[in-house]
N, C-alpha and C positions, 0 to 999 in steps of 0.2 A: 743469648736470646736473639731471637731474630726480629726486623723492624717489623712491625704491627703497623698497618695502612690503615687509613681512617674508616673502611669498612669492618675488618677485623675488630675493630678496638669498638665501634659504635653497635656494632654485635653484641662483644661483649657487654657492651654496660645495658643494653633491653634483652638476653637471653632472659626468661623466666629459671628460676633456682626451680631446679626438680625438685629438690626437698621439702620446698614452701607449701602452702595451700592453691589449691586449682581456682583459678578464676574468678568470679563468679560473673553472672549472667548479667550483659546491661541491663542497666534500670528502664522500663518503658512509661515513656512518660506521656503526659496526657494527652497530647495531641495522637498518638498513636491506640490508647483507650480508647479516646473517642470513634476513631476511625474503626476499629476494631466493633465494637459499639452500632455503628453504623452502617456496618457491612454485613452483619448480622439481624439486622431489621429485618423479618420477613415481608411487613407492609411495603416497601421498598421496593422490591420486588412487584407489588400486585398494584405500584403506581397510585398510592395512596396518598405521595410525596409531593408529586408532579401534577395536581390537579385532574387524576384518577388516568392517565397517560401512564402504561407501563414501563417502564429501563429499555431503552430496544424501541419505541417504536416512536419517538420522537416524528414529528412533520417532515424534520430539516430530511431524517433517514431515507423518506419513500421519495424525497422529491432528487435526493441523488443517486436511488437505484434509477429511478424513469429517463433521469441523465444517462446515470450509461447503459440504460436499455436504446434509447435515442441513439446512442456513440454508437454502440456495438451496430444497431439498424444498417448507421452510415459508412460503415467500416466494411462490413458485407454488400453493400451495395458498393464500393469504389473498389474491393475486391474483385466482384463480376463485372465490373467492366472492363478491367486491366484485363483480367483473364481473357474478356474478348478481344482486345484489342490485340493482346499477344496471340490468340487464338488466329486473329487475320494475317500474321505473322511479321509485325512490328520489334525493330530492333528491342533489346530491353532497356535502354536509355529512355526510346521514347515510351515503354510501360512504365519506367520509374516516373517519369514527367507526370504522364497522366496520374499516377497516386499522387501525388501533392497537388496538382491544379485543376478545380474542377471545370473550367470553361476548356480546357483542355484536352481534358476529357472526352467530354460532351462534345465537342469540334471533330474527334476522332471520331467518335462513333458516328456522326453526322459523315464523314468520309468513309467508313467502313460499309455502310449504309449505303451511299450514292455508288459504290463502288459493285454494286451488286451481288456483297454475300451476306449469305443467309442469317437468319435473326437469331442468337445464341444467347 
């Protein structure tokens, strides 16, 4: 007989006997009824829950899309500037600078400006 390691042996003692009965199904208990129960409420849905405020259109929701309507705004505008500033033909060190510092920025273009090219 050969040595049996503690996996082997601990196999065997939870293998399910093929010959036995199959399974049966966990029990679902109440907290998952209930849940069940309540995800199935169609008023729920039509914000009948929430002081007639639909699932989805909470306050908190619109005031962090306008967030990153705001973000994105700012992101396209510190885009077009780098663009110009690389456009006037600035190392890309000093284009990375200008995306992280807006006074930076804004210093550049005041240079790109007095330097006498044109408005991009």
């Amino acid at each position: 007989m050969a040595d049996e390691t503690s996996f082997s042996a601990l196999k065997k003692g939870i293998a399910p006997d093929p010959k036995g009965p199959a399974p049966s199904a966990p029990r679902r208990g109440q907290y998952y009824e209930s849940f069940v129960d309540f995800m199935a409420d169609k008023e729920f849905y039509k914000g009948a829950h929430k002081n007639e405020v639909p699932y989805g259109a909470e306050p908190w929701r619109g005031e962090m899309q306008e967030g990153n309507r705001r973000d994105l705004g700012l992101q396209r505008e510190t885009q077009a500037k780098q663009q110009r500033i690389k456009a006037a033909g600035a190392p890309h060190v000093i284009v990375a600078i200008a995306g992280e510092d807006t006074e930076t920025r804004d210093w550049l273009i005041g240079l790109i400006k007095g330097n006498g090219h044109a408005e991009g």
